[in-house]
C-alpha positions in Angstrom: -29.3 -67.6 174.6 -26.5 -66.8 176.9 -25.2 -63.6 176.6 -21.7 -62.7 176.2 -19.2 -61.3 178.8 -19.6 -57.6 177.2 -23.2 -58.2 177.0 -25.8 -57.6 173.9 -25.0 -54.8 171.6 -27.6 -51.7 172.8 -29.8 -49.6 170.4 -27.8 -47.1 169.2 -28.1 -43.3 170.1 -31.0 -41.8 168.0 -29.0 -38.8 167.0 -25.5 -38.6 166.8 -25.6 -34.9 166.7 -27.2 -34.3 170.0 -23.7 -34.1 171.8 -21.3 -32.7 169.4 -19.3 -30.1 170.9 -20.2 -30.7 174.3 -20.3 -33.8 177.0 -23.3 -35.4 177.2 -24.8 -36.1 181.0 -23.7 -39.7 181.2 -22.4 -42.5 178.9 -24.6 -44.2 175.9 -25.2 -47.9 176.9 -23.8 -48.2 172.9 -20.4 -46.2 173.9 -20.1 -48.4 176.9 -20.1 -51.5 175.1 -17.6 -50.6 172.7 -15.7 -49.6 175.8 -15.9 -53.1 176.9 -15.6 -54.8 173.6 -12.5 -53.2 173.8 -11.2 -54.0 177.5 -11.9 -58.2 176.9 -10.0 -57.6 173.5 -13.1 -58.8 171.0 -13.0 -55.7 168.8 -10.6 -53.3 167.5 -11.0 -50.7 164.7 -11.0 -51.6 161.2 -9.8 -50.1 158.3 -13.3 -48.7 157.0 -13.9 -47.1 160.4 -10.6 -45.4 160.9 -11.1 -44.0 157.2 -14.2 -42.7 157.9 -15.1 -39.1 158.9 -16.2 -38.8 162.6 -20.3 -38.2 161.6 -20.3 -41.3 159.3 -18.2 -43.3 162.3 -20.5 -42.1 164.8 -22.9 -43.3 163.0 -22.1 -47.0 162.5 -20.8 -47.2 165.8 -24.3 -45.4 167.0 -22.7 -43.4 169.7 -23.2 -39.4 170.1 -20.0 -37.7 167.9 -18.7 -36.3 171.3 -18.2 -39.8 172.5 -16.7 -40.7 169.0 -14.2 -38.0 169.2 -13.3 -38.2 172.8 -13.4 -41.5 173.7 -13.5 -44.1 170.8 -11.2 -42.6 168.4 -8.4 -42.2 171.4 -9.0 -46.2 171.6 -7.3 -46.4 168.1 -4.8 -44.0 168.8 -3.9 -46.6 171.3 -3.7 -49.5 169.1 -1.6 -47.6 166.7 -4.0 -47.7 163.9 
């Protein structure tokens, strides 16, 4: 199976809490492919995600809540969602 340009979704963190209030040594693989999703325009937030709070988001995204906060949420604020 050829994999996409983003590549294959990796496993998500294994807790979300680990990096809460503070920024975690490097990237999650997950994070980064949400990042990249992003970029080539194959995913945008949805309506359930945005109305989430940011454990339960960080959660289904499988990314640490730091990276939630910081770095996918501003993606929405970008979109104007």
């Amino acid at each position: 199976m050829t994999a996409p340009p983003w590549g294959h979704k990796p496993p998500p963190v294994e807790d979300v809490t680990t990096y809460w209030t503070t920024v975690p040594p490097a990237m999650s693989p997950r994070c980064g492919y949400w990042i990249t999703r992003h970029h080539y325009g194959t995913w945008r937030s949805n309506r359930w995600i945005r109305r989430q709070g940011y454990h339960a988001a960080a959660e289904w995204l499988g990314v640490w809540i730091w990276e939630y906060l910081h770095v996918i949420r501003p993606l929405f604020e970008e979109e104007g969602a």
